[in-house]
C-alpha positions as CSV (number, residue, x, y, z in Angstrom):
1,X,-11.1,-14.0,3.1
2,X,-10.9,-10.9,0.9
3,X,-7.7,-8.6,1.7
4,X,-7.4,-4.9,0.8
5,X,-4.5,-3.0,-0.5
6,X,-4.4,0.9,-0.5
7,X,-1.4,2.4,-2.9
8,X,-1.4,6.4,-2.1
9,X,0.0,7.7,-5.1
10,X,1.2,11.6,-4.8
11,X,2.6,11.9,-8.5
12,X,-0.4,11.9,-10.9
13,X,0.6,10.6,-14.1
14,X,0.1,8.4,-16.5
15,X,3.9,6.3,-16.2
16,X,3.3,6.7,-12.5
17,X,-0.4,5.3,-12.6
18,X,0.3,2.8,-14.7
19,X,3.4,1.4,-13.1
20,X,1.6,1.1,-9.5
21,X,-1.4,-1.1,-11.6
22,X,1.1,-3.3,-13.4
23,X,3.8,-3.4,-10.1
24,X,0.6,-4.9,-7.9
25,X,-1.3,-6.9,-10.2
26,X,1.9,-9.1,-11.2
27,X,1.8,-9.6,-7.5
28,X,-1.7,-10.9,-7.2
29,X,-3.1,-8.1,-6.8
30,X,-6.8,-7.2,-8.5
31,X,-7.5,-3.9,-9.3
32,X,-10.6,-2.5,-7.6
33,X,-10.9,0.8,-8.2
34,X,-9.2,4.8,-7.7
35,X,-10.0,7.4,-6.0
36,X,-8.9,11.3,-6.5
37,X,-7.8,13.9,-4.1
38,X,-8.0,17.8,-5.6
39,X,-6.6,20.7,-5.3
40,X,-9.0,23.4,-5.5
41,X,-6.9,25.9,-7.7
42,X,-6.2,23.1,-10.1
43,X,-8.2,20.3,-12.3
44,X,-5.1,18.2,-11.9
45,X,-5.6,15.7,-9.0
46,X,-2.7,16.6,-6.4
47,X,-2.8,12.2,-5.7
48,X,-4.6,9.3,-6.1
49,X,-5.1,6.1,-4.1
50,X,-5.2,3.0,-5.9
51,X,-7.5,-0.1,-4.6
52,X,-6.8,-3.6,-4.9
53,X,-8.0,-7.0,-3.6
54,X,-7.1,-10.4,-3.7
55,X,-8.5,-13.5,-1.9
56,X,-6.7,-15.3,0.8
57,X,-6.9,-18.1,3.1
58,X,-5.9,-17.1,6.0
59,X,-8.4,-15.2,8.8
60,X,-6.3,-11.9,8.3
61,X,-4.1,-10.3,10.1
62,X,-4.6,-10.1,14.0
């Protein structure tokens, strides 16, 4: 079964980005993807949420 993992990030930076993808995919983790919230008075995202996956054998959580 394929498990999610959702990573809401409100500091946009590089460190901070990069930490969150190497803290999860030491854990297993597969990076799948990230996705931007704006601001509209800025081009600077105000957060991010980072997507992973990872493959499991159990039937999820109930």
């Amino acid at each position: 079964m394929l498990e999610y993992k959702v990573v809401e990030v409100s500091t946009v930076s590089e460190d901070i980005l990069e930490g969150v993808l190497n803290e999860w995919t030491v854990k297993g983790w597969r990076y799948d993807g990230m996705q931007f919230a704006m601001r509209e008075s800025s081009r600077r995202p105000s957060m991010a949420f980072v997507l992973f996956t990872r493959e499991t054998e159990h039937g999820g959580v109930a």
